[in-house]
C-alpha positions in Angstrom: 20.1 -13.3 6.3 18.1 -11.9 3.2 14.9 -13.0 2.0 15.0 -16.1 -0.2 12.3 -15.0 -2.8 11.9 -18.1 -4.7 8.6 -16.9 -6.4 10.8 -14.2 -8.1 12.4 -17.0 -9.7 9.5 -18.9 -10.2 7.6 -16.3 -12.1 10.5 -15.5 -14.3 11.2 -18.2 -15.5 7.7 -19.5 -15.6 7.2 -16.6 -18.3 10.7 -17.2 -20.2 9.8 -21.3 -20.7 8.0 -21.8 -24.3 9.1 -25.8 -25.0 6.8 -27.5 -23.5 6.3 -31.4 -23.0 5.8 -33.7 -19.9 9.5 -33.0 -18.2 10.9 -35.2 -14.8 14.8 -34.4 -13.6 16.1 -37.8 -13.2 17.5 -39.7 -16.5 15.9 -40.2 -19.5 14.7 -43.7 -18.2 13.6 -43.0 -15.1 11.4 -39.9 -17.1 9.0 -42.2 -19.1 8.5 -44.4 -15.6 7.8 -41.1 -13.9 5.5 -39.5 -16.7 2.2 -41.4 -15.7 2.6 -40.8 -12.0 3.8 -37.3 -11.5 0.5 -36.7 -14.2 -1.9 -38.2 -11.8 -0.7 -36.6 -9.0 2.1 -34.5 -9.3 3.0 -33.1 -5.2 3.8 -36.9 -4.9 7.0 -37.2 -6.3 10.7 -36.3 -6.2 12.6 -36.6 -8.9 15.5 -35.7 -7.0 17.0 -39.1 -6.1 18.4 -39.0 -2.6 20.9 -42.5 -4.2 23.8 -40.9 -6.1 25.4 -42.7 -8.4 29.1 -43.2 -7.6 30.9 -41.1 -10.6 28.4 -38.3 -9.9 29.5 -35.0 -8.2 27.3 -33.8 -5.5 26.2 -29.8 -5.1 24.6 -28.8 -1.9 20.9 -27.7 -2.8 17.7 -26.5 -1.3 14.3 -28.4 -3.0 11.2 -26.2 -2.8 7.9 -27.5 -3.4 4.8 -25.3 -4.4 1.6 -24.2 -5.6 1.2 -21.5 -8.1 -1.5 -19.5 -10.0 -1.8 -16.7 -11.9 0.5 -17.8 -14.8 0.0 -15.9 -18.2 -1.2 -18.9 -20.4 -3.1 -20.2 -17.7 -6.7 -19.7 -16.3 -6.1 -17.5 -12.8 -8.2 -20.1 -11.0 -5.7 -23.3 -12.1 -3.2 -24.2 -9.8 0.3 -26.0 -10.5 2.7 -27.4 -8.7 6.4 -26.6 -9.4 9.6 -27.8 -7.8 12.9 -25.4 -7.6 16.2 -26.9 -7.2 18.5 -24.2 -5.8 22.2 -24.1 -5.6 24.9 -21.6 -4.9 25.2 -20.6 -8.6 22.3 -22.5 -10.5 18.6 -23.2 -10.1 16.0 -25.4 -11.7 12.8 -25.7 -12.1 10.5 -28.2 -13.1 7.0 -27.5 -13.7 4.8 -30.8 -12.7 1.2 -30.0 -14.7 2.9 -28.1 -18.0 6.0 -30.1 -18.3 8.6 -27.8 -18.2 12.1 -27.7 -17.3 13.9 -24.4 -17.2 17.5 -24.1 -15.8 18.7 -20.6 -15.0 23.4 -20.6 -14.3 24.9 -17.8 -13.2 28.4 -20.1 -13.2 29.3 -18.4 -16.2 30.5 -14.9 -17.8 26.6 -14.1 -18.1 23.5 -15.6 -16.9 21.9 -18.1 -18.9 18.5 -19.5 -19.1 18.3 -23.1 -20.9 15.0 -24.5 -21.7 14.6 -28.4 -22.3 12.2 -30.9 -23.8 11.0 -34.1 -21.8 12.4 -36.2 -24.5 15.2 -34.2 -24.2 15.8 -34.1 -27.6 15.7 -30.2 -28.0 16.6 -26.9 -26.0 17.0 -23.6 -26.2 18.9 -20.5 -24.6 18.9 -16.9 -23.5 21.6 -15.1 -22.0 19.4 -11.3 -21.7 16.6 -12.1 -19.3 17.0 -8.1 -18.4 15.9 -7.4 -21.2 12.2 -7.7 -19.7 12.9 -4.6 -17.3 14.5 -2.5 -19.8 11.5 -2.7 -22.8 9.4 -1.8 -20.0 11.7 1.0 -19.4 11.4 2.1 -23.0 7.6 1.8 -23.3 7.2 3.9 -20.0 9.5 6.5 -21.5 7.4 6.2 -24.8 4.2 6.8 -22.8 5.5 10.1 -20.9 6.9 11.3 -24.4 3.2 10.7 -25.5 1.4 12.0 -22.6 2.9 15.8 -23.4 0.8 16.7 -25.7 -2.2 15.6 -23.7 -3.8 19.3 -22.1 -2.4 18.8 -18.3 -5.3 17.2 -16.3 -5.6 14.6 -18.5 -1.6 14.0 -18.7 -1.2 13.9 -14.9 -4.5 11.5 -14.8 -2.6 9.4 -17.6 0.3 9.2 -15.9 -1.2 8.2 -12.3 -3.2 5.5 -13.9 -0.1 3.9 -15.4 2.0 4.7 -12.2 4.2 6.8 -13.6 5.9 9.5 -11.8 8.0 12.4 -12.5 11.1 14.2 -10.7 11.3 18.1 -10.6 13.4 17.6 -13.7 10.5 16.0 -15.2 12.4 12.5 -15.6 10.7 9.2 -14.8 11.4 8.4 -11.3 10.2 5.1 -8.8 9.4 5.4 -5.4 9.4 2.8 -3.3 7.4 1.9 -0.1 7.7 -1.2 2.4 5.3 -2.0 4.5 5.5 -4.4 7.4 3.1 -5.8 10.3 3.3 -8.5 12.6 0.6 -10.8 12.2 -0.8 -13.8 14.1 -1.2 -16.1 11.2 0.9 -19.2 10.8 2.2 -21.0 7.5 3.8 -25.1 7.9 3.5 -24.5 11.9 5.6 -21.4 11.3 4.5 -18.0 12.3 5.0 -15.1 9.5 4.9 -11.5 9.6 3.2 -9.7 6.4 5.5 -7.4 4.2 4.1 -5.4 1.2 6.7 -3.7 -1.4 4.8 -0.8 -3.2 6.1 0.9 -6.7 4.4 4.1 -7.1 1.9 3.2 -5.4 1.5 -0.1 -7.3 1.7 -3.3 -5.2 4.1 -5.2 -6.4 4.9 -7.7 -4.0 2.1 -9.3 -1.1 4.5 -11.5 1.3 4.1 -13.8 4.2 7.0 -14.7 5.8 8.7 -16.6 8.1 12.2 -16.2 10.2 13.9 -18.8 8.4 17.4 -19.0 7.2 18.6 -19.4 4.0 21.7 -20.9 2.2 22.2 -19.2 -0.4 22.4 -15.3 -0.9 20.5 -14.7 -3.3 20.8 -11.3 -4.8 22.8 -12.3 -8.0 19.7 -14.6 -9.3 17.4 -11.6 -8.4 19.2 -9.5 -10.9 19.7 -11.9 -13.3 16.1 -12.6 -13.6 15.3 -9.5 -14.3 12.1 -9.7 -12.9 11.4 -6.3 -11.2 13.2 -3.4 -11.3 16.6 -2.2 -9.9 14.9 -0.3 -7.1 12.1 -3.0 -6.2 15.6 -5.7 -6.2 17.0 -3.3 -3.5 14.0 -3.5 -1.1 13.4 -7.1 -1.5 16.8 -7.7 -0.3 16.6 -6.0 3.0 13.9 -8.1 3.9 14.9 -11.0 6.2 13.7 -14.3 5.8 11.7 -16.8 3.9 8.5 -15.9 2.0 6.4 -19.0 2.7 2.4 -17.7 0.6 2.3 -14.7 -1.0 1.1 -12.4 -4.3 4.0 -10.8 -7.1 2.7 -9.1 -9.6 4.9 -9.0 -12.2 5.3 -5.9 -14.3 6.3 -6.0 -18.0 6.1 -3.6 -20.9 3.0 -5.3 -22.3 1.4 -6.2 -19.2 1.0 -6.4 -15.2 -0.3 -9.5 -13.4 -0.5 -11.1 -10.0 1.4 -14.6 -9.7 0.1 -16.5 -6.3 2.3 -19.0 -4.9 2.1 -21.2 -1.6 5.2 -22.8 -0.6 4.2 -26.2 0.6 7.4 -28.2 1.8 11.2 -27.8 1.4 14.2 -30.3 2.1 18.0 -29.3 1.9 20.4 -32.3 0.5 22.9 -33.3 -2.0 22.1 -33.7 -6.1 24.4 -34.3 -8.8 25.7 -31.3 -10.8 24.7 -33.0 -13.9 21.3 -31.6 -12.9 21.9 -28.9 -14.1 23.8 -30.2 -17.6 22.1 -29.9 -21.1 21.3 -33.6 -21.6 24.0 -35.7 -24.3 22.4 -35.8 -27.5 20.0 -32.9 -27.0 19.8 -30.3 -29.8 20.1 -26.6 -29.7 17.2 -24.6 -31.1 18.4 -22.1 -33.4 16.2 -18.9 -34.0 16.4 -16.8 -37.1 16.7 -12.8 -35.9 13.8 -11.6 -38.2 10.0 -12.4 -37.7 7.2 -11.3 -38.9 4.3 -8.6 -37.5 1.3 -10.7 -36.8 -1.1 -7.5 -37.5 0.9 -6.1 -40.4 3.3 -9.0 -42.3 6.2 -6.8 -42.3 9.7 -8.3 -41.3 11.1 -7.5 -38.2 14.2 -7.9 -36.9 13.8 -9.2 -33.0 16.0 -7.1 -31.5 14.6 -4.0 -32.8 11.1 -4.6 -33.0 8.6 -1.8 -31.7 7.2 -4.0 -29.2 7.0 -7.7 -27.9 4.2 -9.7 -26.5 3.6 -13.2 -25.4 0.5 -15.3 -26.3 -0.7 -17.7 -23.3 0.5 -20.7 -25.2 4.0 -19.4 -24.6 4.4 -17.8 -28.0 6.5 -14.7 -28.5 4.9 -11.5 -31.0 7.3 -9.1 -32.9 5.5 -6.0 -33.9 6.4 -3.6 -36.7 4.8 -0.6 -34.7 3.7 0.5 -31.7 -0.1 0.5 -33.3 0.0 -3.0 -34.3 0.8 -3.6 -31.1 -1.9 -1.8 -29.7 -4.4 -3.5 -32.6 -3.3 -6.9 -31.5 -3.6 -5.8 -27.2 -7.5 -4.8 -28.3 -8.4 -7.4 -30.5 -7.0 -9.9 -27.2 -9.4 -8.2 -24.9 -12.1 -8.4 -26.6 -11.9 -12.6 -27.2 -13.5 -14.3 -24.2 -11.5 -15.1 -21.2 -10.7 -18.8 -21.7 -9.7 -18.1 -25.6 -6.7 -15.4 -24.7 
């Protein structure tokens, strides 16, 4: 059995999601009922219905409910609850507090991320969630390309603070180190054993967990999310088990941060495929392929721009250059913690 690491999930998708408005996963009439309740107290429900409907076909599925912090868009001290539905070849996720339902399906020639409204009047889709892992690649390579004219004490203490290393050949390289200890600690009445992936010395992953088995292999949705790299994906899955509280910290080409999670119950049942379906009647979101640089004006095409970022309200940046980039990354810093 392989570890089951639902927070990968969680935390990818939690970036991906921009539409954002109160969301439940039964039917549109059962989401307004739901709205008030799951806002006053939202571990209390499950809008997975355990009654199917007669014409509905039935998917096996694994329901995870649990706490999370450390969202980009959020304050770190917040917490939110979020439920995953998992099944062999699709998961969703509902986000209680925000109001966001994000459906990742790997039923089909590529993976694909679909993002829906509560009203369910809108969505959108993506279908290159690697592409997360492969700007970082770029702006790392940028970096060391940068780094050589630095004089050689400074390069090499560049380079160690970004945790970047280099092979005899002077390519980038990524070393990995797994740490593991027993512990005597206990999570849902279930003891767990600590494990701790490092990436160049960069903690990257900060796992309890427990010796539980799991479904659904899960190494197909790792690499679809695109959450961590190749080398980190490998690790993760010769780890056995189920992480139950833990740290990720998610690295991106723009920025690192740690994503907390706390697994706080699970149930294993039936639900009906449609679950997973686009909602009749809801409309696809169709974004133009140029924006414009929000430091400089210039139009740039999203595919080729310089650099990306994302705001915390879930907005996506284009930049025109590298230094506009960097302009807008400063200015950020300097705004006050709860205005970023």
């Amino acid at each position: 059995m392989k570890v089951l690491t639902l927070s990968i999930l969680l935390a990818i998708l939690s970036q991906n999601t921009v539409v954002q408005n109160t969301v439940a996963l039964n039917t549109v009439a059962q989401n307004t009922v739901a709205q008030n309740t799951v806002a006053s107290n939202p571990a209390s429900q499950d809008p997975v219905s355990e009654e199917p409907a007669p014409s509905d076909a039935r998917i096996e599925a694994m329901i995870i409910l649990q706490e999370i912090s450390g969202r980009p868009g959020r304050p770190d001290h917040e917490t939110e609850i979020q439920q995953m539905v998992l099944a062999r070849d699709r998961v969703l996720l509902e986000d209680r507090q925000r109001g966001l339902l994000s459906i990742l399906r790997l039923d089909g020639d590529q993976p694909l991320l679909l993002e829906i409204s509560a009203d369910r009047t809108v969505y959108r889709e993506s279908n290159d969630l690697g592409r997360i892992q492969k700007d970082r690649w770029i702006q790392e390579k940028q970096l060391e390309k940068r780094s050589r004219n630095l004089p050689k004490a400074e390069r090499e203490q560049l380079l160690k603070a970004s945790h970047l290393r280099l092979s005899e050949s002077g390519e980038l390289i990524r070393e990995i180190r797994v740490e593991q200890s027993d512990s005597t600690e206990q999570r849902l009445g279930l003891p767990v054993r600590s494990v701790r992936i490092y990436e160049n010395d960069r903690l990257i992953t900060d796992l309890l967990v427990a010796d539980l088995d799991v479904p659904f292999p899960m190494a197909k949705f790792h690499r679809a999310s695109g959450a961590f790299g190749a080398k980190v994906q490998d690790a993760l899955e010769k780890i056995e088990g189920l992480p139950l509280e833990g740290v990720i910290h998610v690295v991106t080409a723009t920025l690192s941060h740690p994503l907390t999670f706390k697994i706080t119950q699970w149930d294993r049942r039936s639900v009906p495929t449609s679950l997973f379906d686009v909602p009749a009647g809801c409309q696809k979101l169709e974004e133009t392929a140029f924006a414009h640089c929000p430091i400089c004006g210039q139009q740039v095409e999203r595919e080729a721009s310089a650099a990306r970022a994302r705001t915390r309200e879930g907005e996506w940046l284009f930049f025109d250059q590298r230094e506009c980039f960097q302009q807008w990354r400063i200015a950020r810093q300097k705004k006050a913690p709860g205005q970023r």
